[in-house]
C-alpha positions in Angstrom: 243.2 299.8 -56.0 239.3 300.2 -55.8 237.7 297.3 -53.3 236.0 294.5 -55.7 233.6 294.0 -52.8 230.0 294.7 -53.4 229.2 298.3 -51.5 226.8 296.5 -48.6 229.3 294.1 -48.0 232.1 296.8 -47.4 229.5 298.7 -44.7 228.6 295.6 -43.0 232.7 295.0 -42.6 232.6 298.6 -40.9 229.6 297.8 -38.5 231.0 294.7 -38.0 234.5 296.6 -36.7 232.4 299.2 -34.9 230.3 296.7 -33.1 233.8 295.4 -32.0 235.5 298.2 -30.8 232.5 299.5 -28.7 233.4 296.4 -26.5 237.4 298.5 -26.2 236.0 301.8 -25.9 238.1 302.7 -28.9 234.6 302.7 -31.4 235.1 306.4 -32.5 239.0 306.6 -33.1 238.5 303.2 -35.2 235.8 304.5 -37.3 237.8 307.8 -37.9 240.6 305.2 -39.0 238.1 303.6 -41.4 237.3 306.5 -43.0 241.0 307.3 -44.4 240.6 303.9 -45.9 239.3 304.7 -49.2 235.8 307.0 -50.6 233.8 304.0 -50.7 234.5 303.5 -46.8 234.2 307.6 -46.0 230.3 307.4 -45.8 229.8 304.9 -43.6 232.3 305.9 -41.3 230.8 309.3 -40.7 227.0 307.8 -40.9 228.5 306.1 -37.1 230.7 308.6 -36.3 227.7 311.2 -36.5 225.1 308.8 -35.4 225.3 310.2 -31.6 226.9 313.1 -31.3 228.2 315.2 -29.4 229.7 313.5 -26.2 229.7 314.1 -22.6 231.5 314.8 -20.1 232.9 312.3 -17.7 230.2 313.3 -14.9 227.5 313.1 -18.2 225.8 316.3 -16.5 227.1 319.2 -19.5 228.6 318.4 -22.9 232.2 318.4 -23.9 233.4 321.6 -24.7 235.8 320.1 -27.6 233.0 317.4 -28.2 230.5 320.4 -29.1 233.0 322.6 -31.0 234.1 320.1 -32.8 230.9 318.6 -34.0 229.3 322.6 -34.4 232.2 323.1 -36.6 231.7 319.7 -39.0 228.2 321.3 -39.3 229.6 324.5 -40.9 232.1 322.8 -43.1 229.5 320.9 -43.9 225.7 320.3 -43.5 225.5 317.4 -45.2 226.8 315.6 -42.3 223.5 316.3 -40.1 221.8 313.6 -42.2 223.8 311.6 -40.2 223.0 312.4 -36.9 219.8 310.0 -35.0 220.3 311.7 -31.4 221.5 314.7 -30.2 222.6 315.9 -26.6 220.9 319.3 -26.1 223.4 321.5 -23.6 221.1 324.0 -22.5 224.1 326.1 -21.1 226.3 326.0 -23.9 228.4 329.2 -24.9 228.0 329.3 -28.2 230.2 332.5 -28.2 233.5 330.4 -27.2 232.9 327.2 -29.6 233.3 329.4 -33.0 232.9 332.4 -35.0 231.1 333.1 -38.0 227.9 331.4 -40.1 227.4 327.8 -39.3 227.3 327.1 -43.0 227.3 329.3 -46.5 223.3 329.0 -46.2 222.7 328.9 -42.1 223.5 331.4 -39.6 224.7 330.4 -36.3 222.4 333.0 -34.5 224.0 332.7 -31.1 223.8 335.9 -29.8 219.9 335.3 -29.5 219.7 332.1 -28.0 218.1 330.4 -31.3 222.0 328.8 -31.6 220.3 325.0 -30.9 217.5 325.7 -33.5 220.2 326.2 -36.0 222.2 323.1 -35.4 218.7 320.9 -35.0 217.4 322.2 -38.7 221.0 320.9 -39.7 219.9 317.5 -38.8 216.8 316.4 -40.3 216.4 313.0 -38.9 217.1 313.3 -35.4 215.3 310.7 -33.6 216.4 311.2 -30.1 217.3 314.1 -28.2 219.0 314.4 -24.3 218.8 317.6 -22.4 221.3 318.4 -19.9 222.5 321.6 -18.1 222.3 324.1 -15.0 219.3 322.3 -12.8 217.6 325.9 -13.6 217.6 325.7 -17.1 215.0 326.8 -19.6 211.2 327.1 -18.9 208.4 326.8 -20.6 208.7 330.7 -22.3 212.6 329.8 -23.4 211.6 326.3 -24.6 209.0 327.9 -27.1 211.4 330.9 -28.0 214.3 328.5 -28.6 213.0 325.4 -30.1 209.6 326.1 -31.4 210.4 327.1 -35.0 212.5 323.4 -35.2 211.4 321.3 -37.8 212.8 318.1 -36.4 210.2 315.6 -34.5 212.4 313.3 -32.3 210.5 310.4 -31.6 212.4 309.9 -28.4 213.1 312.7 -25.2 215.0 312.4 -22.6 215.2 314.4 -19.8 218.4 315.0 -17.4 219.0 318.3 -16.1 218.7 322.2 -17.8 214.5 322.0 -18.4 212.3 323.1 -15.7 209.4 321.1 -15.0 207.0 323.3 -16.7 209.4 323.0 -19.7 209.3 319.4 -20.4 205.4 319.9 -20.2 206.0 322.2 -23.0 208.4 320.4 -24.8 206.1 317.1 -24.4 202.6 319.3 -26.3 204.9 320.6 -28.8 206.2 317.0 -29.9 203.3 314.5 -29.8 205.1 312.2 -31.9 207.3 311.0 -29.0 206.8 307.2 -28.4 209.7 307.1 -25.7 210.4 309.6 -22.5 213.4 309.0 -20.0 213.0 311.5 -16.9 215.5 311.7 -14.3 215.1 313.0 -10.9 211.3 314.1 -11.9 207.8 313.3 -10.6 205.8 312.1 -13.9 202.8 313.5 -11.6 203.7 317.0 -12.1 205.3 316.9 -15.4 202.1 315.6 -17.4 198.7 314.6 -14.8 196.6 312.1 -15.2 195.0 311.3 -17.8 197.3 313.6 -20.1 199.5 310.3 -20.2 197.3 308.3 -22.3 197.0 310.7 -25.0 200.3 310.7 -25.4 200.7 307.5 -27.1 203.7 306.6 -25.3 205.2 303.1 -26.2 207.8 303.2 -23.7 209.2 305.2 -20.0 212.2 305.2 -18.3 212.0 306.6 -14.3 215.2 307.4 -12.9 214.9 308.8 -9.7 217.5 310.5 -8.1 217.5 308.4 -4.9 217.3 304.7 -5.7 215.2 304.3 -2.6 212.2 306.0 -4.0 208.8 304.2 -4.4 207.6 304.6 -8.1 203.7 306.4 -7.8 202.0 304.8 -11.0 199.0 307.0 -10.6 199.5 309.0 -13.5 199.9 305.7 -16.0 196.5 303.9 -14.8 194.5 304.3 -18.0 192.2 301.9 -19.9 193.3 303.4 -23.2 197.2 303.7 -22.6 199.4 302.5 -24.8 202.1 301.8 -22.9 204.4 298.9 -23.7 208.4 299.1 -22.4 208.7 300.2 -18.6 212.6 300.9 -17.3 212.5 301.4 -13.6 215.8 302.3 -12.0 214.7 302.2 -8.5 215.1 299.3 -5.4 211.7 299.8 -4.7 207.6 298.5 -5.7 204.8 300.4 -5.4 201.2 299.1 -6.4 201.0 298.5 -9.7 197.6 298.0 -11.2 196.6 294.6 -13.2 195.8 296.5 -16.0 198.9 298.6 -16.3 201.3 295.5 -15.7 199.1 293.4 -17.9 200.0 295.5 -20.8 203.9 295.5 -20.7 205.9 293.6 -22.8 209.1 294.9 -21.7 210.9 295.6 -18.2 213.9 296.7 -17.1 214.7 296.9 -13.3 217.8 297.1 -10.4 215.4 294.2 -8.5 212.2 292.4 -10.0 209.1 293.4 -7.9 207.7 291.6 -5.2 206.3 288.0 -6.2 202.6 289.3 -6.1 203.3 292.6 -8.0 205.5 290.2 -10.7 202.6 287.8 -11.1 200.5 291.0 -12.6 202.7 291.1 -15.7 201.0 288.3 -17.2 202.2 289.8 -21.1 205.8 290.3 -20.3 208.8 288.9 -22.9 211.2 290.7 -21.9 213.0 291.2 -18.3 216.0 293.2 -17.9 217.5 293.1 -14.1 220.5 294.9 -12.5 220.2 291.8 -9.5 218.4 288.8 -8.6 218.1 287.2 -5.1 217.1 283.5 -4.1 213.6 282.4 -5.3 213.7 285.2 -8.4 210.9 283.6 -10.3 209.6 285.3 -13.9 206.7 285.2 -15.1 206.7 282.0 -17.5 205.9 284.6 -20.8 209.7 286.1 -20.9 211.2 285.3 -23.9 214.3 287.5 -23.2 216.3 287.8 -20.3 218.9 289.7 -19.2 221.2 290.1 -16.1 223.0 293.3 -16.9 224.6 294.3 -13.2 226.3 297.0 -12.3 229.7 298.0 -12.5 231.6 297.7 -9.4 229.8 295.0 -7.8 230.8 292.8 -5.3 232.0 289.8 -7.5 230.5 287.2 -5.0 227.6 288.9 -4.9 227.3 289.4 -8.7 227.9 285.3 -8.9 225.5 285.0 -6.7 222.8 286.6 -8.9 224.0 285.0 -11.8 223.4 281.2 -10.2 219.9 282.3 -9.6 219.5 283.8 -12.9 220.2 280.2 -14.4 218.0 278.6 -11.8 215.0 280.9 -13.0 215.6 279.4 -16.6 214.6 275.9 -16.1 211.0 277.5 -15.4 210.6 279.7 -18.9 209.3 277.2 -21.4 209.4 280.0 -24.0 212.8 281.6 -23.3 214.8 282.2 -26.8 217.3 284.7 -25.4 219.8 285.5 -22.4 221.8 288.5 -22.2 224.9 290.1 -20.1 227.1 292.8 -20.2 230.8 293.0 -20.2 231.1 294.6 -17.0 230.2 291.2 -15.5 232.9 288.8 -14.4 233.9 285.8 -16.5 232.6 283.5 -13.8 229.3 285.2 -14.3 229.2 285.0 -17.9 230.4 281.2 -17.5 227.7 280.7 -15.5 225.2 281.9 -17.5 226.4 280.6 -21.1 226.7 277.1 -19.3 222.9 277.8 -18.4 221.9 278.5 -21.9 224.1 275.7 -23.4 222.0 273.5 -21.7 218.7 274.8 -22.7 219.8 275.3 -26.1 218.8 279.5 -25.6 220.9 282.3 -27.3 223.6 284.0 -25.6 224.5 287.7 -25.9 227.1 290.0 -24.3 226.4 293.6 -24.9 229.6 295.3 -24.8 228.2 297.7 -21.3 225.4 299.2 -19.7 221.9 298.0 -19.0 220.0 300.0 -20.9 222.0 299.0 -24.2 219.4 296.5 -25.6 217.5 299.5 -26.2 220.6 301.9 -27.5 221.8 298.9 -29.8 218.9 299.8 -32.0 218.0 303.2 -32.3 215.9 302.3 -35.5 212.9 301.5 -33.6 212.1 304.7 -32.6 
């Protein structure tokens, strides 16, 4: 019997279950579920299922192998479903050779053989907003990058940048797509990706550093320019450097494992929003953040992570324009009590994301 529910209503339903199910990793499985439901609900389904594709493994340093083939083969049987797709995991390493045989699609060629394999599957998916590479540490330089994904008609608006592109690579990569607003780097030094002041030209709106030792002291150098428009700053590292006025003056958005030092935190006199993975005694923001989160780590000490959390909701009696309050669901219900008591009292908004801290910027790949 056809569904007498308007068609908007019946995909809200479905991102309203999908929203759910993220929270008991069972998203993907539920969606495939909702698409045997009726035509009507098929679309929808697959516009999620596709969304972000394909997965990772476990370590998230290669792709799946059955992720890959499986998604390579939807592809072939049919290329309508790339419409779908807003980011894309780029497995520099990937045997193409072992995931199929045969043209990707009746009008497409899956040139593997030749290296062009990712080319292929990128011009199957027009709206790509985002893409991740991953892969051998070695990976592709600058020549390969050009060779295999220069003749691409896609321009993601978002790169980011694990392992399986050589430094000179992302360089490349980076002058070949100068609509990218947002670049996540791990491991690299920004310095010797793109120098000073290449960075402003760029028109970035937001960077994410990820070093691979927590312990590393961020060098800003490269950032310090009059005419940058750098807005959103995610800095996964336990330690400040200086930070000039003018740079932390300009941010809107931070996300952070610990809030810098009281004097380098004064210098954000434009921030809204503060994202932080801890929080000692005496965490004071500055009094512009509208929105803030306490998103800690899995695996922490429980004491400890109630710990943070009191002094979380001691820092909101001092944000006269705070709206919003966030946590994850890896955060024990004694912290989330502890912070929904605080915002009941102030009369804020409360949000649990269901994991990660980086997810109030995943939960709405749109912006890009």
């Amino acid at each position: 019997m056809p569904s007498t529910l308007p068609l908007e209503l019946q995909h809200e339903i479905i991102r309203l279950i999908y929203r759910i199910s993220q929270a008991h990793d069972i998203a993907y499985a539920t969606l495939a579920a909702c698409a045997l439901v009726c035509k009507s609900w098929t679309q929808v389904a697959q516009s999620l299922i596709f969304r972000r594709a394909p997965a990772l493994t476990t370590r998230g340093e290669r792709l799946n192998p059955r992720s890959l083939s499986l998604f390579v083969r939807a592809l072939r049987d049919d290329s309508r479903l790339g419409v779908y797709v807003r980011a894309l995991t780029i497995d520099v390493n990937a045997n193409f050779h072992a995931l199929l045989e045969g043209p990707l699609s009746s009008a497409e060629h899956l040139p593997y053989e030749d290296g062009k394999a990712w080319a292929a599957v990128l011009n199957l998916c027009p709206r790509v907003e985002k893409l991740k590479f991953v892969g051998r540490r070695s990976g592709w330089d600058s020549r390969e990058v050009r060779d295999r994904l220069g003749t691409v008609a896609v321009r993601p608006r978002a790169l980011e940048f694990v392992t399986g592109i050589s430094t000179a690579g992302v360089r490349t990569l980076l002058e070949m797509w100068s609509d990218v607003r947002w670049v996540t780097i791990h491991g690299l030094d920004i310095l010797k990706i793109v120098p000073q002041p290449h960075w402003a030209d760029m028109q970035l709106v937001g960077l994410e550093l990820r070093p691979s030792d927590h312990r590393t002291v961020p060098n800003f150098n490269a950032l310090e320019s009059e005419d940058s428009s750098l807005r959103e700053l995610v800095l996964l590292t336990q330690r400040w450097g200086e930070i000039s006025p003018v740079l932390a003056a300009r941010i809107t958005s931070l996300t952070t494992i610990v809030p810098p030092p009281a004097h380098i935190l004064e210098r954000f006199t434009g921030l809204e929003e503060l994202i932080i993975l801890a929080a000692e005694e005496g965490f004071s923001p500055p009094n512009t953040v509208h929105h803030l989160g306490y998103h800690p780590l899995s695996g922490m000490h429980a004491a400890r992570s109630n710990a943070h959390a009191t002094n979380v909701a001691a820092a909101m009696s001092a944000l006269p324009d705070l709206q919003l309050v966030t946590a994850t669901r890896t955060s024990s219900e004694a912290v989330l009590d502890v912070l929904q008591g605080a915002c009941r009292m102030r009369d804020v908004d409360f949000v649990v994301y269901p994991d990660g801290y980086s997810l109030p910027r995943e939960k709405n790949l749109d912006w890009i």
